[in-house]
C-alpha positions in Angstrom: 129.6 118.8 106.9 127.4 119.8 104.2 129.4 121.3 100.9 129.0 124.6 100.1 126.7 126.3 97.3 130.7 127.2 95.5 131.8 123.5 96.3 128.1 122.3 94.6 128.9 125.1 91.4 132.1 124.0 90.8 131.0 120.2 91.3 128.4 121.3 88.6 130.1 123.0 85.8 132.5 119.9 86.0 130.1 117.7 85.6 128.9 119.5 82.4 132.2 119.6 80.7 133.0 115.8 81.7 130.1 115.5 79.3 131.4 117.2 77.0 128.6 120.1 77.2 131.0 122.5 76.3 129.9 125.1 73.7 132.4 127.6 72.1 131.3 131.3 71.1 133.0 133.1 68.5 135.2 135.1 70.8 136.2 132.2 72.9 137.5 130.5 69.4 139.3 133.4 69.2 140.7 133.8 72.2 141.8 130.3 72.3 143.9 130.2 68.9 145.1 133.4 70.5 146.6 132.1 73.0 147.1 128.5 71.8 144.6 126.8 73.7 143.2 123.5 73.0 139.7 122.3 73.8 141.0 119.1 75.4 143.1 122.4 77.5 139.6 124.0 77.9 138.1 120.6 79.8 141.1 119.6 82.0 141.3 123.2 83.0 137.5 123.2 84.1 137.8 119.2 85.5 141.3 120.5 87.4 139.6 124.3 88.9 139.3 124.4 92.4 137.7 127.3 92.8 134.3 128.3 91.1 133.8 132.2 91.7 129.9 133.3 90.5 130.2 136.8 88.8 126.6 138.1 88.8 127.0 141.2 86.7 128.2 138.7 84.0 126.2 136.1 84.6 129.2 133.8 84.2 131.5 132.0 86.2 135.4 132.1 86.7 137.2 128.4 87.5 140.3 129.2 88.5 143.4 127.1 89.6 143.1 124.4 86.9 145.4 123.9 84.0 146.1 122.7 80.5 147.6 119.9 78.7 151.0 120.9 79.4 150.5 121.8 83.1 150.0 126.0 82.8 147.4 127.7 85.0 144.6 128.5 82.5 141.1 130.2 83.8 138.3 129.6 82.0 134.7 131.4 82.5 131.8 130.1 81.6 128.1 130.6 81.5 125.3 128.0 82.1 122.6 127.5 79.9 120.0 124.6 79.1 122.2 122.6 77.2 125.3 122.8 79.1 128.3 125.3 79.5 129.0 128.2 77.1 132.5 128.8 76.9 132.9 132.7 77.2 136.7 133.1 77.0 140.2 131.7 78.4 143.1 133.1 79.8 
C-alpha cells in the first residue's frame, strides 16, 4: 500500500527538523519562552507528531500528537521553505 500524500508530509517535515533545518521567527521565540518551550522540545515534538494537517490559507502545517522533553503534548506549525522549516509558533 502506497503511503499517503499526509503520511509523505509528515515523513518530510521530520526529515527537515532531524537535520536540524529548523528556523525560529520572532513570534515563535516568543511563544516558546512563553510557554517554556525548549528547541530540543520544538524537534522531539515534530520527530514524535503523527499527524501532519496542511492548512492552505496559512500556508503552514500543524504536527500534532508529539510531545516535549518532559512528555506533554506540544503542537507545533510550521512552514516550508528552501532552506528547511520555519517555526511559526508552539502550543
Amino acid at each position: 500500500m502506497a503511503a499517503s500524500k499526509k503520511d509523505d508530509l509528515l515523513s518530510r517535515v521530520q526529515l527537515a527538523a532531524k537535520l536540524g533545518a529548523v528556523n525560529t521567527t520572532n513570534h515563535s521565540r516568543e511563544r516558546m519562552s512563553e510557554r517554556g518551550v525548549t528547541a530540543a522540545d520544538v524537534v522531539l515534538a515534530i520527530s514524535t507528531a503523527t499527524v501532519a494537517k496542511e492548512q492552505q490559507e496559512e500556508q503552514t502545517i500543524r504536527l500534532e500528537g508529539g510531545t516535549d522533553t518532559d512528555g506533554e503534548s506540544l503542537t507545533v506549525v510550521v512552514a516550508e521553505h528552501s532552506r528547511g522549516l520555519r517555526l511559526v509558533t508552539v502550543m
